[in-house]
C-alpha positions in Angstrom: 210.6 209.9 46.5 210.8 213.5 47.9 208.9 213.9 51.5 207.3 217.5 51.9 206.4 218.4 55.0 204.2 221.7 56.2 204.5 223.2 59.3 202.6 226.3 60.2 203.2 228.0 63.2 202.2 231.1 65.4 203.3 232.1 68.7 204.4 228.7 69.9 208.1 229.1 71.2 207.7 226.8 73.5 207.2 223.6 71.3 208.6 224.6 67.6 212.4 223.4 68.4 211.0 219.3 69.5 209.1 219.7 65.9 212.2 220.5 64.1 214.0 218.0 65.7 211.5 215.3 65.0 211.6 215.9 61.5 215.5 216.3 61.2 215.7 213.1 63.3 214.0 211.2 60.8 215.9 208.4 59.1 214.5 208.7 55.7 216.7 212.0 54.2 215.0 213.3 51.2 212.6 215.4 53.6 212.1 219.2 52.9 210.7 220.9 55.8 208.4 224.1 55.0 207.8 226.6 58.0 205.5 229.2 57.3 205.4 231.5 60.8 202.3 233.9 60.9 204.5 236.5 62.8 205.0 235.4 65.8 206.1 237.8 68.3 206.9 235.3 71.3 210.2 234.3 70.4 208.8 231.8 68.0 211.3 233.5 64.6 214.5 233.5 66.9 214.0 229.7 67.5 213.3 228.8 64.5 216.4 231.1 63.1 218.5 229.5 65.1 217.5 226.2 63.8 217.3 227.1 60.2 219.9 224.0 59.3 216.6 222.3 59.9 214.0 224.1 57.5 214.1 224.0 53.9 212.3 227.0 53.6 211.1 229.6 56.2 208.7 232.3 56.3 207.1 234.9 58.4 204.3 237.2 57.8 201.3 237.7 58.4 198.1 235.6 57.0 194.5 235.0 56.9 194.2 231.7 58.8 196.0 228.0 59.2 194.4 226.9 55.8 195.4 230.5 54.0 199.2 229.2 55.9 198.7 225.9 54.7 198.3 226.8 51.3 201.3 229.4 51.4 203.5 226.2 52.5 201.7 223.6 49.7 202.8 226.3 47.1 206.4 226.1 47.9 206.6 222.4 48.3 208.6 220.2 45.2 208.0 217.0 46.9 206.4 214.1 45.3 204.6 213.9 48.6 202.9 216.4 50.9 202.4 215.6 54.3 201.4 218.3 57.5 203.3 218.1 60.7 201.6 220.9 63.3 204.0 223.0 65.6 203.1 220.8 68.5 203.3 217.6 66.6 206.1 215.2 66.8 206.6 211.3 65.3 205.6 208.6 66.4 209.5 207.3 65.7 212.4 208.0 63.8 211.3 206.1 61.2 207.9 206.8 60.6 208.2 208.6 56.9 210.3 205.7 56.1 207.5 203.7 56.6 205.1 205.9 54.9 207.3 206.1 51.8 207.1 202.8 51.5 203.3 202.0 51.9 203.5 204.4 48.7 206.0 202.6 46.6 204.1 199.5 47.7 200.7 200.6 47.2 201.1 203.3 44.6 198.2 205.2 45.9 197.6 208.6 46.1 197.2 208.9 49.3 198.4 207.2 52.7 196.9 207.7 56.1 197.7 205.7 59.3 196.9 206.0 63.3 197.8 208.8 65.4 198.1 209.6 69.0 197.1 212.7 70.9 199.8 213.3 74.1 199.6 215.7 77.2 201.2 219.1 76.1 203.6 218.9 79.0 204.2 215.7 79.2 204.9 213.8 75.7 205.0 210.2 77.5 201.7 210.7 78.7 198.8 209.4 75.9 195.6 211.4 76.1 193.2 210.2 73.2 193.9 207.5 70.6 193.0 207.9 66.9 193.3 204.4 64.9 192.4 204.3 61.6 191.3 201.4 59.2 191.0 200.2 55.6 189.2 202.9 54.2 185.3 202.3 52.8 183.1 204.8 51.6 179.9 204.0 53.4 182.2 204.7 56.9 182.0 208.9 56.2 178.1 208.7 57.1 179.3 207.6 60.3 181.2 210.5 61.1 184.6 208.7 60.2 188.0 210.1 58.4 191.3 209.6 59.7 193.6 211.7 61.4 194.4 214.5 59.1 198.2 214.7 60.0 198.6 211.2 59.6 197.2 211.9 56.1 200.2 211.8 53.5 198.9 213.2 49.4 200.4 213.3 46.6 200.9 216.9 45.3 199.4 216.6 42.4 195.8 216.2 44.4 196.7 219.7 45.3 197.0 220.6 42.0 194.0 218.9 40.6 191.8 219.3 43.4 192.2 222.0 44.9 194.1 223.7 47.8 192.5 224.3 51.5 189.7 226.4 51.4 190.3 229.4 53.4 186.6 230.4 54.4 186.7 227.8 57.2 188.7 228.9 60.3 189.1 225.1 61.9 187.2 222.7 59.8 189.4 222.9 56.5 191.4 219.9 56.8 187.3 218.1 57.2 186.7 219.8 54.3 189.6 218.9 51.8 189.6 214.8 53.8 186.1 214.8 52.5 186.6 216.0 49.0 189.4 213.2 48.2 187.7 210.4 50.4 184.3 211.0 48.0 186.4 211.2 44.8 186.9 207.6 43.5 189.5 208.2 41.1 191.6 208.6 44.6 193.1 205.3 45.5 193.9 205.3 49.1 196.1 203.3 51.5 195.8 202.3 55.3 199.5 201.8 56.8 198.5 200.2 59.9 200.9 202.4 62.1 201.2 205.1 64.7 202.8 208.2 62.9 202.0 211.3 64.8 201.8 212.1 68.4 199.4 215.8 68.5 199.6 217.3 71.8 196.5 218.9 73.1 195.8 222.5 73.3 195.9 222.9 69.7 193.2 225.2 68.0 190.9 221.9 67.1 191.4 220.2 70.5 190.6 223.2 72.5 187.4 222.9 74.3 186.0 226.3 73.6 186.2 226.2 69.8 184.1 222.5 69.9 181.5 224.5 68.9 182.1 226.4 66.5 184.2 223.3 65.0 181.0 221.5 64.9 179.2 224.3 62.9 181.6 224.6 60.4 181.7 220.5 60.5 177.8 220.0 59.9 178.0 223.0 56.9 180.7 220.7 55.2 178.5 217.2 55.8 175.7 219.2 54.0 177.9 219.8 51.0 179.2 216.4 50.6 175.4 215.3 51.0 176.1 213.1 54.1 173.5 212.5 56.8 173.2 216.2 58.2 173.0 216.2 62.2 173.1 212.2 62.4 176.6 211.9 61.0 178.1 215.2 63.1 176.6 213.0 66.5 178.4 209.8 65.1 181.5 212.2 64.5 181.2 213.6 67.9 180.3 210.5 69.9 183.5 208.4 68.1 185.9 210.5 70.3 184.8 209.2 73.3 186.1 205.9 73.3 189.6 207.5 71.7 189.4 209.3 75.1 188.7 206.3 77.2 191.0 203.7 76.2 194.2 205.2 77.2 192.2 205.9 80.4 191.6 202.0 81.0 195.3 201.2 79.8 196.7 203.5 82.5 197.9 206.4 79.6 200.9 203.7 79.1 202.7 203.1 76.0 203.3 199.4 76.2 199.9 198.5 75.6 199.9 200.2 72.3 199.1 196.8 70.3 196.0 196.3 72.1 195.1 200.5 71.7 195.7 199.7 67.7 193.7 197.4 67.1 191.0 198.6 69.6 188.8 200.5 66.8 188.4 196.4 64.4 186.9 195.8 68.0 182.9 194.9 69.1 181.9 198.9 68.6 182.7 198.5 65.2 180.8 195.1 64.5 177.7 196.6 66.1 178.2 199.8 64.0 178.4 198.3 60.9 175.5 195.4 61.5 173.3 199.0 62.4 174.5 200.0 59.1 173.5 196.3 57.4 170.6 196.3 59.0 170.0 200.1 57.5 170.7 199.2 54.2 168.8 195.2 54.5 172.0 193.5 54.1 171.9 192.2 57.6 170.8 188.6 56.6 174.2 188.6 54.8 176.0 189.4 57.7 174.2 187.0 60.2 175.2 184.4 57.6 178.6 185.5 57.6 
């Protein structure tokens, strides 16, 4: 099974050589890595030049966007599996698409998603927020839930059949295209229980001064997949706060990352989804349970 994976980059010299390392450092082989550069002028081309043994294919111009990138990159994949790995991203371990190779050939979904971390930009041993995942249920998007998107790993042929990234949203696209696959239930999906991706912040969608305009492009996207409108971008929005707090109580240490994985199956979900019973009258059957 062939492992695509996208990266798009622009003006990020300082952090493109530890991505292609992560990804050459993998132990699983049949990997082609995809750079599309959006013509950097920091340096960004020579590093990545210099490191070309690393990159499948490489390309630098100009485009309209990360999704219009995106798409450049999903075109020239041959993969049986496409999977995005951001210029600041690294994973989790050396054998992390091992392991996601095999919740496909296990599974034989279409697509397999799995927990993430988000690190400090300067220092990598340092966890900032904590994004766990869980088996997927469709009721759980109302809530303001989807998984990491770069621990998100699809077939191509979704791509194909679905659709591509669409380019009129400037930070909300990979909401957008999570959405549109989550809501389809010909899409059979698969939770590897797993950290894959350490994101470091500072990235376009973690940065503090596009929330807002994240969050605009977020509720138009709710409205088209006929969610709950505001209430569902407040459960989207309030959900990151314990993903912030956590690795503040565990002292930002990666030896308690058991107990960070398994935090989300925790008492904030019961209550959630007894709100959500109760909602719905099937909070009798719970109680019972």
């Amino acid at each position: 099974m062939k492992v695509s994976i996208i990266t798009i980059v622009y003006n990020n010299c300082s952090c493109i050589v530890d991505c292609l390392h992560s990804v050459q450092n993998q132990t699983y082989k049949n990997i082609e890595h995809i750079v599309i550069d959006g013509g950097s002028t920091d340096g960004t081309q020579q590093q990545i030049e210099a490191h070309c043994r690393c990159v499948s294919y490489y390309k630098s111009e100009r485009d309209a966007g990360l999704y219009d990138a995106l798409n450049k990159g999903i075109l020239h994949a041959t993969g049986d599996i496409v999977g995005v790995m951001h210029s600041d991203d690294l994973f989790y371990e050396p054998n992390t698409v091992q392991k996601i190779v095999d919740a496909f050939e296990k599974s034989n979904a279409d697509i397999v998603y799995a927990n993430g971390l988000y690190i400090d930009r300067n220092n990598p041993q340092k966890i900032t927020r904590v994004y766990a995942a869980k088996p997927f249920r469709s009721r759980y998007l109302s809530y303001g839930w989807v998984p990491l998107h770069t621990t998100m790993y699809a077939r191509r042929e979704l791509f194909l059949k679905y659709g591509m990234y669409e380019t009129q949203f400037d930070i909300a696209g990979d909401y957008e295209i999570t959405l549109r696959w989550l809501t389809n239930k010909d899409i059979k999906t698969c939770y590897l229980n797993s950290n894959v991706v350490k994101m470091r912040m500072g990235g376009k969608s973690t940065s503090v001064n596009l929330q807002k305009k994240k969050s605009g492009e977020d509720l138009v996207i709710i409205n088209k997949y006929k969610l709950n409108g505001f209430f569902t971008l407040a459960f989207k929005i309030g959900r990151k706060i314990p993903q912030y707090l956590v690795p503040r109580i565990l002292n930002n240490s990666e030896e308690h990352l058991q107990t960070i994985m398994f935090y989300p199956r925790g008492k904030f979900y019961q209550l959630r989804d007894r709100f959500h019973a109760f909602r719905t009258g099937e909070n009798k059957k719970m109680i019972d349970n």
